[in-house]
PAROLO-338075 format. One record per residue (C-alpha): x, y, z; residue number from 1. Coordinates in steps of 0.05 Angstrom, whole numbers, plus 5000, padded with zeros to 4 digits. Each point is the difference from the previous one (the first is absolute). Example, Ala and Ser with C-alpha at 12.3 -4.5 7.8 and 13.67 -1.06 7.14 Angstrom:
2
      X      Y      Z     i
   5246   4910   5156     1
   5027   5069   4987     2
end
This chain:
555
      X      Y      Z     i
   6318   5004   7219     1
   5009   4964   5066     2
   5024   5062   5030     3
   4939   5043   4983     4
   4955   4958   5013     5
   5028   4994   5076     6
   5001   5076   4995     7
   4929   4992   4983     8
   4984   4952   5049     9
   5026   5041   5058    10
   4965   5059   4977    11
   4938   4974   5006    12
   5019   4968   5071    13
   5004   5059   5028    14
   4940   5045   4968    15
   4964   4926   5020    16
   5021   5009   5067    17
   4990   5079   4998    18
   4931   4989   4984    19
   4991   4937   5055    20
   5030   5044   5055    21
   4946   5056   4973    22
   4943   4966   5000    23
   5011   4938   5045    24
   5019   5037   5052    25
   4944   5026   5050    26
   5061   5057   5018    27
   4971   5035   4925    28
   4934   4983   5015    29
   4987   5034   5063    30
   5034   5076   4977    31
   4931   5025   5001    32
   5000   5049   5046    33
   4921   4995   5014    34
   5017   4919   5025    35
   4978   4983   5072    36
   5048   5026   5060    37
   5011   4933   5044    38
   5034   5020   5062    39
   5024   4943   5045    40
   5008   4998   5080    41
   5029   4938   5041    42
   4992   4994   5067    43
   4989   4953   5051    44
   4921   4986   5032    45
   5008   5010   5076    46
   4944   4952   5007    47
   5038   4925   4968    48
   5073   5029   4988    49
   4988   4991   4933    50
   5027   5040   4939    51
   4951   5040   4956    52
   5002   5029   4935    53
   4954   5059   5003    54
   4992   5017   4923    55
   4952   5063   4979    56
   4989   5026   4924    57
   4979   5058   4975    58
   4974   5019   4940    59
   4956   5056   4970    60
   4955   4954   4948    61
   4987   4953   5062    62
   5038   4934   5007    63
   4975   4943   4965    64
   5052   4940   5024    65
   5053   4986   5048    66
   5038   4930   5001    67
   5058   4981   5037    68
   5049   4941   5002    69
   5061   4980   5046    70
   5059   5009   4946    71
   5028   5047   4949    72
   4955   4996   4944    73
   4989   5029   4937    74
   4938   5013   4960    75
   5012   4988   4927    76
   4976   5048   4953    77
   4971   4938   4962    78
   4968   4969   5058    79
   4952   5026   5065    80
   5028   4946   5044    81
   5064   4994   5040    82
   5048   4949   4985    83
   5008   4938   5048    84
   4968   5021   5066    85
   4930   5009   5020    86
   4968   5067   4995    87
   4957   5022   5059    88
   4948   5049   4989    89
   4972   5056   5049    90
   4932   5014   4994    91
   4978   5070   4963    92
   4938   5035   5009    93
   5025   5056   4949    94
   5030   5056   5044    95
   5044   5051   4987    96
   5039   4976   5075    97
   5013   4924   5015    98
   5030   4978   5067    99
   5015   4925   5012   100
   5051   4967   5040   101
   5027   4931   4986   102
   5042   4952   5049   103
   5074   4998   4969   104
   5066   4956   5016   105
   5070   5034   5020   106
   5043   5004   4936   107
   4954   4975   4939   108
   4985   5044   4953   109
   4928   5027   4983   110
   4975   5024   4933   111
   4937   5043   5000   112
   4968   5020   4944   113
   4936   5059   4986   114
   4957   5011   4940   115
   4956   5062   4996   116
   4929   5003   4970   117
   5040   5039   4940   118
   5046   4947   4986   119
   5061   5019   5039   120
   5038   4957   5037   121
   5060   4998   5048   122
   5042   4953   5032   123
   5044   5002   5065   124
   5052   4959   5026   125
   5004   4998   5078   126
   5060   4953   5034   127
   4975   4982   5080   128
   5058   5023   5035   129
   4991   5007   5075   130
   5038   5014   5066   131
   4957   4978   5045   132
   5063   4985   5061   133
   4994   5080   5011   134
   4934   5016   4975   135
   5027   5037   4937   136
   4973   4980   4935   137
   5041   5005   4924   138
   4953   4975   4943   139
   5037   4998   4939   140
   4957   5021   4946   141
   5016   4996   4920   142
   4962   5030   4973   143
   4991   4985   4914   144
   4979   5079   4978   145
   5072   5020   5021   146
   5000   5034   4927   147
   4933   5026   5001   148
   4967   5062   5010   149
   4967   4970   5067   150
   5060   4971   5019   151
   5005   5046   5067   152
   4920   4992   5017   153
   5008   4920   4996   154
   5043   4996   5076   155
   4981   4960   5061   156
   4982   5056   5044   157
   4986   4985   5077   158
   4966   5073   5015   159
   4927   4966   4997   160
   4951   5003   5054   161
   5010   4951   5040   162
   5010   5008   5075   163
   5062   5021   5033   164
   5005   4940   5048   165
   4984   4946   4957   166
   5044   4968   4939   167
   5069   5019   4981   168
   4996   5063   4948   169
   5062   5010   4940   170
   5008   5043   4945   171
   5032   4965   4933   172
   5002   5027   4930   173
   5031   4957   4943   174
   5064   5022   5009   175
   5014   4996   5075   176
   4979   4973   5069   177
   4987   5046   5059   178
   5003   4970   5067   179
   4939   5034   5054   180
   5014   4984   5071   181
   4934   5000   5031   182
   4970   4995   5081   183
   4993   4929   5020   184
   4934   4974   4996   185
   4956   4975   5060   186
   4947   4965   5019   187
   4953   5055   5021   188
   4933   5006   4963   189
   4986   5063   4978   190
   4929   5003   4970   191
   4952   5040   4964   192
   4924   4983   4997   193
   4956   4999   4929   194
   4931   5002   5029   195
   4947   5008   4954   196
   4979   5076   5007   197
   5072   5004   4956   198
   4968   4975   4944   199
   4940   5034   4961   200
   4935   4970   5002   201
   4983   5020   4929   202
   5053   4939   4974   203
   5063   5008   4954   204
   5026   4983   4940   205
   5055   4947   4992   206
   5045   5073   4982   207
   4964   5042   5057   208
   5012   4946   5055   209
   5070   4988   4980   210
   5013   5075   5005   211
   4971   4996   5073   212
   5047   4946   5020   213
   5056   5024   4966   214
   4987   5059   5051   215
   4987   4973   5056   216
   5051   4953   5011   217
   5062   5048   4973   218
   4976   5049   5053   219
   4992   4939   5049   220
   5066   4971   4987   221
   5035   5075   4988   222
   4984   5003   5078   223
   5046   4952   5025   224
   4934   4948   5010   225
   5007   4930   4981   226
   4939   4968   5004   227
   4924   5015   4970   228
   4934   4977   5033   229
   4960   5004   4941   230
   4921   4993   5006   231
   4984   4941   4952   232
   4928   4986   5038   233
   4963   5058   5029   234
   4927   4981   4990   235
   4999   4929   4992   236
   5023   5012   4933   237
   5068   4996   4966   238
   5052   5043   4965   239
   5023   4929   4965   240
   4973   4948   4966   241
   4954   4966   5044   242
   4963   4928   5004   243
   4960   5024   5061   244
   4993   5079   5004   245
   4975   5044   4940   246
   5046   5047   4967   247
   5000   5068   5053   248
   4978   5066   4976   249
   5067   5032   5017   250
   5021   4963   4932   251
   4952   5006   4943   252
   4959   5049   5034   253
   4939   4945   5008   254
   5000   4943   5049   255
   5005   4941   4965   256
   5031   5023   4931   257
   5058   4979   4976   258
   5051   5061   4987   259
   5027   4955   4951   260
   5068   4997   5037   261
   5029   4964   5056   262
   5003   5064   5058   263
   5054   4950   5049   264
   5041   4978   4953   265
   5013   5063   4980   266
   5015   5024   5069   267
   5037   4939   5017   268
   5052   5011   4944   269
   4995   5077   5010   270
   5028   4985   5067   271
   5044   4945   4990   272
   5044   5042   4946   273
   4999   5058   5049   274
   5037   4942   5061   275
   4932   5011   5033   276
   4962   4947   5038   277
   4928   5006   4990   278
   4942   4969   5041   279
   4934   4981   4985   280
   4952   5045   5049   281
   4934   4971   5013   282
   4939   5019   5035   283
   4969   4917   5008   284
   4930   5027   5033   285
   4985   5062   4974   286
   4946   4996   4939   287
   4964   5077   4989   288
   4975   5059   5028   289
   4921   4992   4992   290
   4999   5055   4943   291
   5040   4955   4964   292
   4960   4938   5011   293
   4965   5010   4937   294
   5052   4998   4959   295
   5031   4933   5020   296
   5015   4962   4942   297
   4967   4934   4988   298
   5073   4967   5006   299
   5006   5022   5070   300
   5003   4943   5050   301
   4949   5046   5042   302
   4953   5007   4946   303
   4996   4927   4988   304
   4982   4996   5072   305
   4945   5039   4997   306
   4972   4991   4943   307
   4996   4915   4991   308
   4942   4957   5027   309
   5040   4978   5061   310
   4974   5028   5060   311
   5059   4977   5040   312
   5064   5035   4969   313
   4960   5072   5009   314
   5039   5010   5066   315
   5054   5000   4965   316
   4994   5074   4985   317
   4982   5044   5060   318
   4981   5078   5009   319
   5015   5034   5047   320
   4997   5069   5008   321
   5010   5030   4928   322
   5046   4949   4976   323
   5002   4913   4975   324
   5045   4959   5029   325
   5008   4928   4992   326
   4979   4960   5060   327
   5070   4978   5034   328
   4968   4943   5035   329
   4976   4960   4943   330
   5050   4945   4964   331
   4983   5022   4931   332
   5018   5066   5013   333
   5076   4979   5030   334
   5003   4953   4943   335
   4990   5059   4944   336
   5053   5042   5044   337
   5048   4944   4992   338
   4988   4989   4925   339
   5005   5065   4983   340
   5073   4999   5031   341
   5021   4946   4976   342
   4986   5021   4925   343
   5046   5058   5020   344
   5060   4957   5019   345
   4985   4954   4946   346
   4995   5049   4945   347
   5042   5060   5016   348
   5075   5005   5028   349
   4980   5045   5061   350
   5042   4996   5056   351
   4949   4997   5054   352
   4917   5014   5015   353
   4978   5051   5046   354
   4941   5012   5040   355
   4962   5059   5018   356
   4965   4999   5073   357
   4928   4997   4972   358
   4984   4937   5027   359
   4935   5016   5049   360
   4967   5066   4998   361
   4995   5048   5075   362
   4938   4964   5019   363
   4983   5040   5055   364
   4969   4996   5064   365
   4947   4945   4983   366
   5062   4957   4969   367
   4970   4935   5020   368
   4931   5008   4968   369
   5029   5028   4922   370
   5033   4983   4947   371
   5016   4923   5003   372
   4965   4990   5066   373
   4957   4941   4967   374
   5055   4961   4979   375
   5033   5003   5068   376
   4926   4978   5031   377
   4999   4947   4963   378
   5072   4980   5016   379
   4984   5001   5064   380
   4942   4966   5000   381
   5043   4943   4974   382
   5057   5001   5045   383
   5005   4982   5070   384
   5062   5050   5027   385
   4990   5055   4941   386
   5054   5059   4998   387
   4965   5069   5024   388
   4971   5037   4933   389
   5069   5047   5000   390
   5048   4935   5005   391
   4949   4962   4941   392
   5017   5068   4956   393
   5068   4993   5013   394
   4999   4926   4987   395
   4969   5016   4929   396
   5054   5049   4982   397
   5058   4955   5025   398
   4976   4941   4959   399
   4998   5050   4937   400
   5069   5023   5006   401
   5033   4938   5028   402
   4972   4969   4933   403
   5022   5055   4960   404
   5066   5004   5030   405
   5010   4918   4991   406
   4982   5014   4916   407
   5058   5062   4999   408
   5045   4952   5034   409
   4989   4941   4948   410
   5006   5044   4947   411
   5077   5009   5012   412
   5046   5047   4976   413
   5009   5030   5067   414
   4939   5040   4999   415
   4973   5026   5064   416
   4930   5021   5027   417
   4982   5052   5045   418
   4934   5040   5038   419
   5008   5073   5004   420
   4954   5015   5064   421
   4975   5062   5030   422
   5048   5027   5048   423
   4965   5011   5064   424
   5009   4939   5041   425
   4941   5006   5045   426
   4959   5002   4934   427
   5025   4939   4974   428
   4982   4962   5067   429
   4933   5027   5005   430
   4941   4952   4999   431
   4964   5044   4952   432
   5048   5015   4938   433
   5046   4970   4958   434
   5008   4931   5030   435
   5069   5000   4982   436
   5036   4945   5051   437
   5056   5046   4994   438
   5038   4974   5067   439
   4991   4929   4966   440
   5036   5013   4938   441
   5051   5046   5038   442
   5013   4945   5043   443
   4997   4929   4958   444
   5029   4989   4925   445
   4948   4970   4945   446
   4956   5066   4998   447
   5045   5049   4962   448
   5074   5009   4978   449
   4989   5088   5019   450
   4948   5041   5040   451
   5000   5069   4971   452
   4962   5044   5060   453
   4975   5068   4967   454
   5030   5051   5049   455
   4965   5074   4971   456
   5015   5040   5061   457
   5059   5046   5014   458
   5049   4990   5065   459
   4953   5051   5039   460
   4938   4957   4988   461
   4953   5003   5063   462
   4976   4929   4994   463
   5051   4966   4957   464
   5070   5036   5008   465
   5050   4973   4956   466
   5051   4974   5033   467
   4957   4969   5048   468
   4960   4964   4957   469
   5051   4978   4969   470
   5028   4961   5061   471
   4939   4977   5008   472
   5004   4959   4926   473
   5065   4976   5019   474
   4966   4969   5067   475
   4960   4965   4947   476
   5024   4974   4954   477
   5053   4957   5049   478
   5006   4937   4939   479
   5076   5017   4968   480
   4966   4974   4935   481
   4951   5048   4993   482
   5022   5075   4980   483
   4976   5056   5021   484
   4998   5066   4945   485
   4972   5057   5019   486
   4946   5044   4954   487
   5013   5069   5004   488
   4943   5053   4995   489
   5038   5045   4931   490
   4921   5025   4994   491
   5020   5044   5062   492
   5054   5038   4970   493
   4957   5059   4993   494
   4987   5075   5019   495
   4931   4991   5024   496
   5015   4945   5043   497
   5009   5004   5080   498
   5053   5051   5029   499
   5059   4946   5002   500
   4990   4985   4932   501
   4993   5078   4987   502
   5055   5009   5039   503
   5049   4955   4969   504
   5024   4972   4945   505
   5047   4934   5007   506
   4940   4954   5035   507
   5006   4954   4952   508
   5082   4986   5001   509
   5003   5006   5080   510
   4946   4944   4991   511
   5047   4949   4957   512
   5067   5025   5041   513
   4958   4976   5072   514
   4978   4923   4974   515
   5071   4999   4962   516
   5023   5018   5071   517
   4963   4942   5034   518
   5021   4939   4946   519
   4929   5007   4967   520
   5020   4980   4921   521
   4948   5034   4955   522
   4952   5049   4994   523
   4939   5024   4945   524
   4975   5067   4983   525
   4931   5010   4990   526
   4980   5017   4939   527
   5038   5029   4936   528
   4947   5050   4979   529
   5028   5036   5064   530
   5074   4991   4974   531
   4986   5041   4930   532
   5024   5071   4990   533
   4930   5023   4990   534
   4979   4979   5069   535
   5069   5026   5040   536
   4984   5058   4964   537
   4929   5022   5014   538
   5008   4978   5073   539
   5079   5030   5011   540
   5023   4928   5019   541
   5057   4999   4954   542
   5052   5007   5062   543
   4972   4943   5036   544
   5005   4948   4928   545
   5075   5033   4994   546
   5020   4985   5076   547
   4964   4930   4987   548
   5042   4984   4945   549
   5055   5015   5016   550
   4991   4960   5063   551
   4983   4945   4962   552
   5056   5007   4954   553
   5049   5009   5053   554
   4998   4919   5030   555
end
């Protein structure tokens, strides 16, 4: 009797544990062959040396969660929570295509884990395993579906979009490690700008705007460009969420609605999991062309201005011409500049805040009698050795940015801040435009970290040859802790244009090989919209982008 009831015993054991290794396992459960794809890429962020985890999932319902944890986990058919360690959770808006990337440590073990709208879920196993001595990298991956009919989709895969220079690529599957060598990185900055014409003025949807980054920035970073100036303030308005500025058009499609997402920190983590650094581009004086005045939302700093029984702050907002500008000589305006940054840096990881060179409109002629000739009267009036009316102007500007640039500073994580001027020298100096104290900044630190000079003319230039004006930058800017990166005209890569752009068709890459050849360390190509297929189409530029890129690529 003993006997078969020991016979009995074990025979239930093992159906028991038949069953347990069925249905407690998450192996079983994730056979579905409709269960989110989670591909996995390690590599290592040129920009703090440290390891990331860049994790996307796929999945045709739309993905509901994601989670993470450092260790090999399980998920328990009778539970929705891992054992031991803390789950993490990325943040889902419902897409069919999530990128994130998380920091990661060399050798632990990371479980991620996906659940579909439908129900489905997968799980993937990825082991930090990196060379970093000779720049090669060997993630181990395990991944759980090993018996499953998605078995071969779930694999680390390091054929993503992001750029050539920047991070250290692999290809792993579940059952092996691959080791990539790849070029060395640098230092050089390689940019793209974002300005605002990119984006449509009729808003998006949180799916719509997603789409438009998702294309961007592959394209961006599929170019061998590392960096993105991204226009976050255009109109005295903001493509985040704001204290100070209303929502801009170029989100919801109305100044001063809310989209009902966050625009930057999409675009932030966009470029992030891509090993792109992206910077928040601002225009600080620039409010709205005078057809638009109208339709300044009651948020706007410039409608409050106007529109509140105190006489005094209405100079705040000038005209001039057919556009409002905010009056750079008056304290309240160089205050709102400042807070405006500073929510930036507080609130979203950029990696650094750029300016555009609208500071003072081309005033003309009659420069000392217009614009804010009244405040300066009255500083004079009041001062016993006042500055000339062109010096006051470029007082007012320097005050602005060496406050600005004190706020990026404080705000740490090694961000930087940098002016991208016009090009032409003699322009900047002039006692009638701009006001930009550009031989100042060039010359003494506490301004800016960059200047960013907006060279749009070819070598043959009559006024502004390239080569020349370039040595005439590097006269400038003399202090060895400001950089100098060039902006390069891409909006000139056309057929129409003048005979040597006609004529030829690697502008662009002679451009980067000559400041490469004189120690300059970065450069930024203006704009994307002139980087897309459609445009090197219809204007036969697609030879100049190729020679560019493979310029670029070749550093």
């Amino acid at each position: 009797m003993n006997n078969q009831f020991i016979k009995r015993f074990f025979a239930f054991f093992i159906v028991f544990q038949l069953l347990l290794s069925t249905f407690g396992s998450y192996d079983a459960y994730a056979k579905d062959k409709m269960a989110p794809n989670i591909k996995c890429h390690v590599y290592t962020d040129v920009n703090n040396g440290k390891l990331k985890l860049k994790i996307t999932v796929t999945d045709n319902s739309a993905v509901k969660a994601i989670k993470y944890a450092v260790g090999n986990h399980r998920k328990s058919f009778f539970g929705s929570a891992y054992y031991s360690k803390k789950v993490k959770n990325v943040s889902v808006d419902s897409t069919k295509n999530i990128s994130t990337a998380i920091t990661v440590t060399q050798n632990d073990i990371y479980t991620v884990y996906a659940v579909d709208k439908s129900g489905n879920s997968s799980i993937k196993k990825v082991r930090i395993k990196m060379n970093t001595n000779n720049n090669q990298t060997n993630p181990n991956t395990k991944d759980n579906t090993d018996n499953s009919k998605n078995a071969s989709k779930n694999t680390a895969n390091g054929n993503n979009a992001s750029n050539n220079n920047g991070g250290n690529n692999a290809n792993a599957d579940s059952n092996q490690n691959v080791n990539k060598n790849v070029t060395v990185s640098t230092n050089e900055v390689r940019a793209a700008w974002i300005t605002f014409l990119e984006f449509n003025s009729k808003g998006y949807t949180l799916n719509s705007f997603n789409n438009r980054i998702t294309e961007m920035f592959d394209r961006i970073a599929a170019s061998g460009l590392n960096e993105i100036y991204v226009h976050v303030r255009p109109f005295s308005d903001a493509m985040y969420r704001s204290a100070y500025f209303p929502w801009s058009k170029y989100a919801s499609g109305t100044q001063g609605v809310d989209p009902g997402f966050d625009p930057l920190a999409i675009m932030v983590n966009a470029a992030h999991s891509r090993n792109l650094k992206i910077h928040a581009y601002i225009n600080p004086y620039r409010v709205c062309t005078e057809a638009d005045f109208g339709k300044l939302a009651t948020s706007s700093p410039a409608y409050k201005w106007l529109n509140d029984d105190d006489e005094d702050n209405d100079r705040n907002v000038l005209k001039f011409g057919n556009m409002y500008y905010y009056n750079p000589s008056s304290d309240d305006v160089i205050k709102l500049i400042n807070n405006g940054v500073a929510e930036i840096v507080k609130n979203y990881d950029v990696d650094g805040v750029i300016f555009d060179d609208y500071f003072y409109p081309t005033l003309g002629s009659n420069y000392s009698s217009k614009f804010d000739s009244d405040e300066y009267n009255d500083y004079k009036s009041d001062t016993s050795n006042p500055l000339s009316i062109a010096d006051w102007r470029r007082n007012n500007i320097n005050k602005m940015v060496k406050m600005v640039y004190a706020t990026v500073k404080k705000s740490g994580k090694n961000r930087t801040f940098g002016i991208s001027p016009a090009g032409n020298l003699n322009n900047l100096r002039a006692n009638d435009k701009y006001y930009v104290d550009i031989d100042r900044w060039g010359r003494e630190s506490g301004y800016v970290d960059y200047i960013a000079p907006q060279l749009y003319w070819g070598f043959e230039h009559n006024i502004c040859p390239y080569e020349q004006t370039i040595n005439n930058w590097i006269a400038t800017v003399i202090n060895p802790n400001v950089k100098l990166y060039i902006a390069l005209p891409m909006h000139l890569a056309q057929a129409q244009e003048t005979s040597e752009w006609k004529n030829n068709h690697d502008i662009l890459g002679r451009m980067v090989t000559s400041l490469r050849n004189k120690s300059l360390t970065g450069f930024s190509v203006y704009r994307y919209d002139y980087m897309t297929p459609a445009f090197l189409r219809k204007t036969g530029a697609i030879d100049e982008y190729n020679y560019l890129v493979k310029v670029i690529k070749s550093k």
